[in-house]
C-alpha positions in Angstrom: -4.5 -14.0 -32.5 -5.0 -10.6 -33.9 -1.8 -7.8 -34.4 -4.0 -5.3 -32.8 -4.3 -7.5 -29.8 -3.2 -5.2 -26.7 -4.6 -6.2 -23.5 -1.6 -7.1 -21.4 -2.6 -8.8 -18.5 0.3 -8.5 -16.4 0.2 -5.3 -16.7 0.5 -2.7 -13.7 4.0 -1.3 -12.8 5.2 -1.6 -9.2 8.3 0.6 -7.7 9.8 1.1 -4.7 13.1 2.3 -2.0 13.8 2.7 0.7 16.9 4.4 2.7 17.4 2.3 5.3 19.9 5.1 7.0 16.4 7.4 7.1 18.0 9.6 4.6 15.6 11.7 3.0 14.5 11.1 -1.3 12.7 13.5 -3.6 9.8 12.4 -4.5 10.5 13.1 -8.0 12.5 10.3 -8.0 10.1 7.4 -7.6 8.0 9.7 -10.2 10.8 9.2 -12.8 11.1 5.1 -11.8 7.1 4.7 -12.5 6.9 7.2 -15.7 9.6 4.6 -17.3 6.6 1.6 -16.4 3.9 3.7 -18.2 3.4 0.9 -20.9 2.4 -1.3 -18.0 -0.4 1.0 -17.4 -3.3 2.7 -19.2 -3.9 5.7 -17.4 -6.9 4.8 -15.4 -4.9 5.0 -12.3 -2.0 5.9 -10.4 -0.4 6.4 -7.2 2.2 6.9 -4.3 3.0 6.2 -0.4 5.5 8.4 0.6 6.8 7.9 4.3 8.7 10.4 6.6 6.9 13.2 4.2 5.4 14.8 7.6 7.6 15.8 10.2 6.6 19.0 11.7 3.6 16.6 12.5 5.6 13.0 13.3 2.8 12.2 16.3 -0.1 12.8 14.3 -2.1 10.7 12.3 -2.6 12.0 8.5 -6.2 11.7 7.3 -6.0 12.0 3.6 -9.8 12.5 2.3 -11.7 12.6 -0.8 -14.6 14.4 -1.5 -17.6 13.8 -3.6 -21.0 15.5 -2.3 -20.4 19.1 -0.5 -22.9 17.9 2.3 -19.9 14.9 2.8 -17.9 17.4 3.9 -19.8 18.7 7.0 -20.9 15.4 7.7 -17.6 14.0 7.8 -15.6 16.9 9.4 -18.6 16.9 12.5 -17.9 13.1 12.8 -13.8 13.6 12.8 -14.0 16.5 15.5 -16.2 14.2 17.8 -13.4 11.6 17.2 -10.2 13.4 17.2 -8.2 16.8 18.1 -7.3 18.0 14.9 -4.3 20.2 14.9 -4.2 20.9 11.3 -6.9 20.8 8.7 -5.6 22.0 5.0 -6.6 21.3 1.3 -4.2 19.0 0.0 -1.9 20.8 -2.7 -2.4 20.4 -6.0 -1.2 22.2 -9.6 -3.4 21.4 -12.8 -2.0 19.0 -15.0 -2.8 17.3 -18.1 -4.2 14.1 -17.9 -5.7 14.7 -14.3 -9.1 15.9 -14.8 -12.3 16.2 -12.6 -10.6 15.9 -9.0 -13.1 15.3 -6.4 -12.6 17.8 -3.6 -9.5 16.7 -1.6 -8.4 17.8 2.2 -5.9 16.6 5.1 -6.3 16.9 8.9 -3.0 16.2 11.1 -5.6 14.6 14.7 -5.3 13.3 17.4 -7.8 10.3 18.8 -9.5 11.8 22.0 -9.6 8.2 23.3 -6.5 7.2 24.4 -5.3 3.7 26.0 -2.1 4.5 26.8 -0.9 3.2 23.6 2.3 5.2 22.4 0.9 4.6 18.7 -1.9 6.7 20.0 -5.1 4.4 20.1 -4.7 3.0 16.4 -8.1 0.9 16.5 -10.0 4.1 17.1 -8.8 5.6 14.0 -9.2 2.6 11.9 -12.8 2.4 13.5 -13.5 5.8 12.5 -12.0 5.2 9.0 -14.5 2.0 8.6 -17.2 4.5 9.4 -16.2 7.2 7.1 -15.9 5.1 4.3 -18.7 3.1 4.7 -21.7 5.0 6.1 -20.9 8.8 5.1 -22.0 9.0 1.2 -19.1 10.5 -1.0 -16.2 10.6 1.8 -13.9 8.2 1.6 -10.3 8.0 3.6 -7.6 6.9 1.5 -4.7 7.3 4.0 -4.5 7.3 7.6 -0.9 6.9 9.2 1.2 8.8 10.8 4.1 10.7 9.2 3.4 9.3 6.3 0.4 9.8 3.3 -0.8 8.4 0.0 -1.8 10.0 -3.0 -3.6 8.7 -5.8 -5.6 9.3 -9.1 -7.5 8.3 -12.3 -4.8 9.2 -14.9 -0.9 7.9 -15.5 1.7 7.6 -12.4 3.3 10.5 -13.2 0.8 12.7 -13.8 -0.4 12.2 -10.5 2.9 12.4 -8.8 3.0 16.0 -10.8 -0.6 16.5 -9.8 0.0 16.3 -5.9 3.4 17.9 -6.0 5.1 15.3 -5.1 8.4 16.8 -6.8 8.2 18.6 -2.8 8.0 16.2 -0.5 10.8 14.2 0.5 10.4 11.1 2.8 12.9 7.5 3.4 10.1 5.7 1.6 8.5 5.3 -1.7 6.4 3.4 -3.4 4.4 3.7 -6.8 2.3 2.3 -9.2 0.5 2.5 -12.6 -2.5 0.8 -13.2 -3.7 -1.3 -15.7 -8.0 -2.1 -13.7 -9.3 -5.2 -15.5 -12.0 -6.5 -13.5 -12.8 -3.3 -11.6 -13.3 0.2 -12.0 -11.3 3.3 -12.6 -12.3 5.8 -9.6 -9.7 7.5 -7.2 -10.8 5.4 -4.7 -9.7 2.5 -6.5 -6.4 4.0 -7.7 -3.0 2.2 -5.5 -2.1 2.5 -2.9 -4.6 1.2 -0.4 -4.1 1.8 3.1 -4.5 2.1 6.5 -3.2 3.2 9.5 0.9 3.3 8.6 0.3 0.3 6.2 0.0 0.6 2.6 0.1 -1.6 -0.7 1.0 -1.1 -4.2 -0.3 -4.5 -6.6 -0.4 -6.2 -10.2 -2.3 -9.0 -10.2 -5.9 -10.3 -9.3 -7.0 -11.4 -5.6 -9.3 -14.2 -6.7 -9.8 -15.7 -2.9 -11.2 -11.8 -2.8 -15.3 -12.7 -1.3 -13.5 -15.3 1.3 -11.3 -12.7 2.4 -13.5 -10.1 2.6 -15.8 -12.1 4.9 -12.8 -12.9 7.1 -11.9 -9.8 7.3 -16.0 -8.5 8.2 -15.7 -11.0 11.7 -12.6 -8.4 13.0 -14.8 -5.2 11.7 -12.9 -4.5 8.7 -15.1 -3.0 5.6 -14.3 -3.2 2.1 -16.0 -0.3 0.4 -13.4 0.9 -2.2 -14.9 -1.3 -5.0 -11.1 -2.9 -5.6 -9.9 -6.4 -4.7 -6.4 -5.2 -3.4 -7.9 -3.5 -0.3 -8.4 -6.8 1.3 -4.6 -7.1 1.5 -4.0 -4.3 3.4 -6.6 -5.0 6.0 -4.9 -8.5 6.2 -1.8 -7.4 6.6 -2.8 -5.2 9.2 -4.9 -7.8 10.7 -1.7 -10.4 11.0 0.7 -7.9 12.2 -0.4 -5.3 14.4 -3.8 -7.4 15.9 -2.5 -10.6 16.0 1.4 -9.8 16.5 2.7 -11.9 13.8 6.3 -11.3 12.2 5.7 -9.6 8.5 7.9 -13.5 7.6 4.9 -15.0 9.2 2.2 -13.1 7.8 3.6 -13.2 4.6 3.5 -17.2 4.9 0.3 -16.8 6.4 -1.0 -15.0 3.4 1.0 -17.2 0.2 1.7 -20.5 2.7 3.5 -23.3 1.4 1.6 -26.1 -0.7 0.6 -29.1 0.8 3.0 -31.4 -0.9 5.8 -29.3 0.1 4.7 -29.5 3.9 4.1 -33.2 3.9 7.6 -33.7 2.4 9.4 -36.8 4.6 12.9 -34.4 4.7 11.1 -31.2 6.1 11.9 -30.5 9.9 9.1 -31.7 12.1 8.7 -28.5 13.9 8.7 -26.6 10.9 6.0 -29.0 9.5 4.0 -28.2 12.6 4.3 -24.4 12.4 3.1 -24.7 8.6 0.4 -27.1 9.5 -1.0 -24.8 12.0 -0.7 -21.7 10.0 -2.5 -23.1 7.0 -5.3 -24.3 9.0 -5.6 -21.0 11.6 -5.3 -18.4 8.5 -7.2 -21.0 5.4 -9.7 -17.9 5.2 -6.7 -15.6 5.1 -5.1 -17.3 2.5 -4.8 -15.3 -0.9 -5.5 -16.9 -4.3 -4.2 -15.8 -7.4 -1.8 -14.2 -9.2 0.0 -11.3 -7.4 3.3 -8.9 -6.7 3.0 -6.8 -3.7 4.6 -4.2 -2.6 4.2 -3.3 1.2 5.2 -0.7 2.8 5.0 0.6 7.0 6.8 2.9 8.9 9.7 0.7 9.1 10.3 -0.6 6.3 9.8 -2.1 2.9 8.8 -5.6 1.9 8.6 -7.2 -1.5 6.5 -9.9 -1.9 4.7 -12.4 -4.7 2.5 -15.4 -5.1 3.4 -18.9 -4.2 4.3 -19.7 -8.4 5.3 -15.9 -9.3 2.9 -15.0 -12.0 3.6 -11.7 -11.9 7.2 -10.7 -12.3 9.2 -8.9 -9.5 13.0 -7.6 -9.4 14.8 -6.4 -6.5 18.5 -4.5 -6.1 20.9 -2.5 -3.3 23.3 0.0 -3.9 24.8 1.0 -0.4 21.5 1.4 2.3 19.4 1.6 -0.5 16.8 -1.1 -1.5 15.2 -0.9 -4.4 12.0 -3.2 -5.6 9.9 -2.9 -8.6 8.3 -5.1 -11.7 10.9 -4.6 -13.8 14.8 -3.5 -13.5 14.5 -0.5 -16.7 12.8 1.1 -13.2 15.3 0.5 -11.0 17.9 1.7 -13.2 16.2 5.2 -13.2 16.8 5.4 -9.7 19.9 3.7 -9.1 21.9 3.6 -12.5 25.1 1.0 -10.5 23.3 -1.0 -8.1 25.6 -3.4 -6.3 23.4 -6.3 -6.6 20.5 -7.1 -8.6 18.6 -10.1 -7.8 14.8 -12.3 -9.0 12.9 -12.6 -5.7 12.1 -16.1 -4.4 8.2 -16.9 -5.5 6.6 -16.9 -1.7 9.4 -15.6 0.1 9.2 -11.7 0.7 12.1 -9.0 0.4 12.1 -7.1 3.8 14.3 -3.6 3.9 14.4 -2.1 7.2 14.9 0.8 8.8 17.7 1.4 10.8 16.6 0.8 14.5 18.6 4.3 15.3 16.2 6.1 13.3 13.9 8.1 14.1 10.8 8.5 12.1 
């Protein structure tokens, strides 16, 4: 093999906390934890989930969009009013920074769904409808976070230039995530930038989803569309699918998603009833299941889950210090944000890392 040899294929850098108290973190601070992961990325991409970032508008739903056409504007923003109250519509605020360049166009609207079902989350299959139809039928509008109290905000260009590019340094919110990409199979656009989200759900990954065409034809039967030209979206529509459709446990779904192999299920000393519940997950969710090598990072409004592939081929550390959880690819990033952790610790492969927020809390 050449010296000059530099394609890492590990590569992308995951990070993540979250106060479990609700206290409230700079986002500066998982800016510094990513910028310290920058050779795990090449600057085609980067990104950040920030939760709790939106109080004076807690009940409303956050529609982050991006912007390529003008016309997509009008079109998308006549579509959204017949869909929603909107009680705030705003640019998104940016500063110029080196290493961003040629932004599409980039606005926010804190709505409302005008159909309600007496759901206290406030009708969340109307908005991910009107998301599906935003992204997929209007040309050069695409919805890249839609929960509530919560946003993404992502780019072509190194982590930390996009945390400087949106400002981030002025939010504060309980959660974080981050991550700097390395694309390999796929291209470099905004859209396809980490996080992917929807509704209060959003994922951060390094790896490859190579059961991505099964997946995405799963997901097509419960009106999911994957139009953001990266194989990571189909996660977050599955873990969306799992939990808040078919009322799984994030446990479950996570077993659901990376179950246990066959020879470890047909094992004489495993507990018959557990044996059963295994059987019948592999069989109910075989189209659900993900191949191929992956760290996750998941994120909701209630906490934090850390989470790899059945044979962890990408790597994954986790740590506490106090109410703090911390989760990322490698410890130099926890160490930026925690420098004395109490425990430091090599996730499980299959089994996730849940941090949760305190029940007491508000968010």
């Amino acid at each position: 093999m050449s010296s000059d040899w530099t394609k890492e294929i590990s590569g992308c850098g995951l990070a993540g906390l979250i106060s479990r108290s609700g206290a409230k973190i700079c986002g500066e601070v998982p800016i510094r934890a990513i910028a310290n992961l920058r050779e795990r990325g090449n600057g085609l991409g980067g990104g950040f989930a920030g939760y709790g970032i939106y109080p004076a508008y807690s009940s409303h739903y956050a529609l982050h969009v991006m912007y390529y056409r003008d016309a997509a504007i009008d079109q998308t923003e006549d579509f959204l009013r017949g869909r929603f109250a909107i009680e705030k519509r705003e640019t998104i605020p940016t500063r110029p920074t080196e290493g961003i360049s040629d932004p599409p166009r980039l606005r926010r609207y804190f709505a409302l769904p005008h159909r309600t079902t007496g759901d206290p989350s406030g009708d969340p299959d109307a908005v991910m409808s009107a998301v599906m139809h935003v992204n997929e039928d209007i040309d050069g509008a695409y919805v890249f976070s839609s929960g509530r109290n919560m946003g993404a905000f992502k780019a072509v260009g190194f982590a930390e230039d996009v945390g400087r590019f949106y400002r981030l340094d002025e939010y504060e919110g309980y959660t974080w995530t981050a991550h700097g990409r390395f694309p390999t199979n796929t291209e470099a656009w905004w859209g396809g930038a980490h996080p992917f989200c929807l509704l209060d759900y959003s994922v951060v990954h390094n790896g490859e989803i190579s059961s991505y065409g099964i997946n995405r034809r799963y997901l097509e039967q419960y009106g999911y569309k994957c139009t953001l030209q990266t194989d990571t979206e189909v996660m977050v529509y599955l873990l969306d699918l799992l939990i808040r459709r078919h009322g799984l446990t994030i446990e479950t779904a996570c077993e659901a998603l990376a179950p246990r192999f066959w020879k470890t299920i047909d094992r004489p000393d495993l507990d018959p009833d557990e044996r059963e519940v295994l059987t019948a997950l592999r069989i109910t969710y075989a189209s659900a299941m993900v191949n191929g090598p992956f760290a996750i990072l998941f994120a909701h409004s209630r906490g934090l889950v850390g989470f790899n592939d059945r044979i962890k081929l990408r790597p994954m550390v986790a740590a506490e210090k106090g109410d703090m959880l911390y989760i990322a690819s490698e410890e130099a990033a926890i160490r930026v944000m925690c420098d004395s952790p109490d425990r430091v610790w090599t996730p499980q492969a299959g089994h996730p890392v849940v941090g949760w927020l305190d029940e007491s809390v508000v968010n």
